[in-house]
N, C-alpha and C positions, 0 to 999 in steps of 0.2 A: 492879037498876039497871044490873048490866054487861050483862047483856042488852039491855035498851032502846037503850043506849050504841051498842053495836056496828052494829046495823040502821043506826043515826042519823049514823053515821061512815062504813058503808058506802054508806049514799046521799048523805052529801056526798062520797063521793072520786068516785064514781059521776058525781055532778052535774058536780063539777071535769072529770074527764074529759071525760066529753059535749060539756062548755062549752069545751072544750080542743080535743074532734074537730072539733065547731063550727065555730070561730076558723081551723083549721088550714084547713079546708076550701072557707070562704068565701075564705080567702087566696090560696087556691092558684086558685079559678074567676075572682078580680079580677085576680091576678097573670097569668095565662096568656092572655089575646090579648097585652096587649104583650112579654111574653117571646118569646112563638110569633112574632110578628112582627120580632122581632128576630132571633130563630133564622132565620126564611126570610129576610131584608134579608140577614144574612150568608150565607148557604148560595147567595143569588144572586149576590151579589159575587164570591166566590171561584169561582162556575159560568162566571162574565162573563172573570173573570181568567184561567181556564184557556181560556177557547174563542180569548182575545187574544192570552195568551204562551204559551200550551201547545205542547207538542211538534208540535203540526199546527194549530194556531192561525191566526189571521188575518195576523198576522208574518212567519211560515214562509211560508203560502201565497203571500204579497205575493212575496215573496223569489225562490220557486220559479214565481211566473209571470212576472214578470222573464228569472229565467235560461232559461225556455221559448223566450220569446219571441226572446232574444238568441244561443238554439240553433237555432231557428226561421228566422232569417236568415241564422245560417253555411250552415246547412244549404242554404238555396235558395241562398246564393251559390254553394255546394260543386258543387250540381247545372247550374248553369250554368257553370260552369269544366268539369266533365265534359263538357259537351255540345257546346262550342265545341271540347275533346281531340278528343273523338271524332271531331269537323268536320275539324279538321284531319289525326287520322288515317286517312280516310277519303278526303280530297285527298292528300296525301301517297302512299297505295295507288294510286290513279286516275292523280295527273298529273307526269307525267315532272318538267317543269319545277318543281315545284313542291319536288322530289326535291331536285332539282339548285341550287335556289335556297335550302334548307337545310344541303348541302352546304357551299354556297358561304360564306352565314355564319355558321355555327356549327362547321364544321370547318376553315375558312379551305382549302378544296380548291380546285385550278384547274383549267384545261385545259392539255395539251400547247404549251408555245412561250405563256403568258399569263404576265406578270409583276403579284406581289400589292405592293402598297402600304400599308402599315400607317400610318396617322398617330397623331400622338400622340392623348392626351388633352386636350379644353380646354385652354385657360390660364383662371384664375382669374384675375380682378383683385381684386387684396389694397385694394384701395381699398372694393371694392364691398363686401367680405366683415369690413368694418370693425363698429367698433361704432356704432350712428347715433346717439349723445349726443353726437359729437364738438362 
């Protein structure tokens, strides 16, 4: 009879398991689209978050085309202040009077027997330069 027993024992644990790999199995093939689906919703989100706040992100890039553009415009103003210098350095070279009419006011130079006249500065009216809630 222990004999019998054993075989009878072995195919129920046998059975148990099986019914056990079964269960585990079917679990896991019902369980996996919406995990998997879950896993990529997440893995998008955070793909989405790093492309917005990431260190070269959509952010940054906002930022840095901004300040492109706002170096964009020094720059061409830069280049037109250069080329007006140059205009003037280039008159300046050429024409005497031109010399002599820089002389005149930015060095306050004269001629021989010419007297200079300095006037003041405005006068401010302290009325005008009031507060206007009066």
């Amino acid at each position: 009879m222990t004999d019998e027993k054993v075989p009878a024992e072995k195919k129920a644990a046998e059975t148990v398991a099986t019914t056990l790999a079964n269960r585990t199995l079917e679990f896991a093939q019902r369980a996996w689209r919406p995990t998997g689906t879950g896993v990529v919703v997440c893995v998008a989100l955070l793909l989405m978050g790093h492309v917005v706040n990431g260190r070269n992100g959509l952010t940054v890039w906002r930022l840095k085309r901004a300040e492109d553009q706002q170096l964009q415009k020094e720059i061409n103003r830069l280049q037109q202040e250069n080329a007006q210098l140059r205009q003037h350095v280039e008159q300046l070279k050429s024409d005497p009077d031109a010399i002599e009419h820089e002389a005149r006011e930015k060095l306050h130079y004269a001629k021989p027997n010419e007297v200079i006249v300095a006037l003041p500065p405005p006068f401010k009216d302290q009325s005008q330069t009031s507060a206007p809630g009066k």
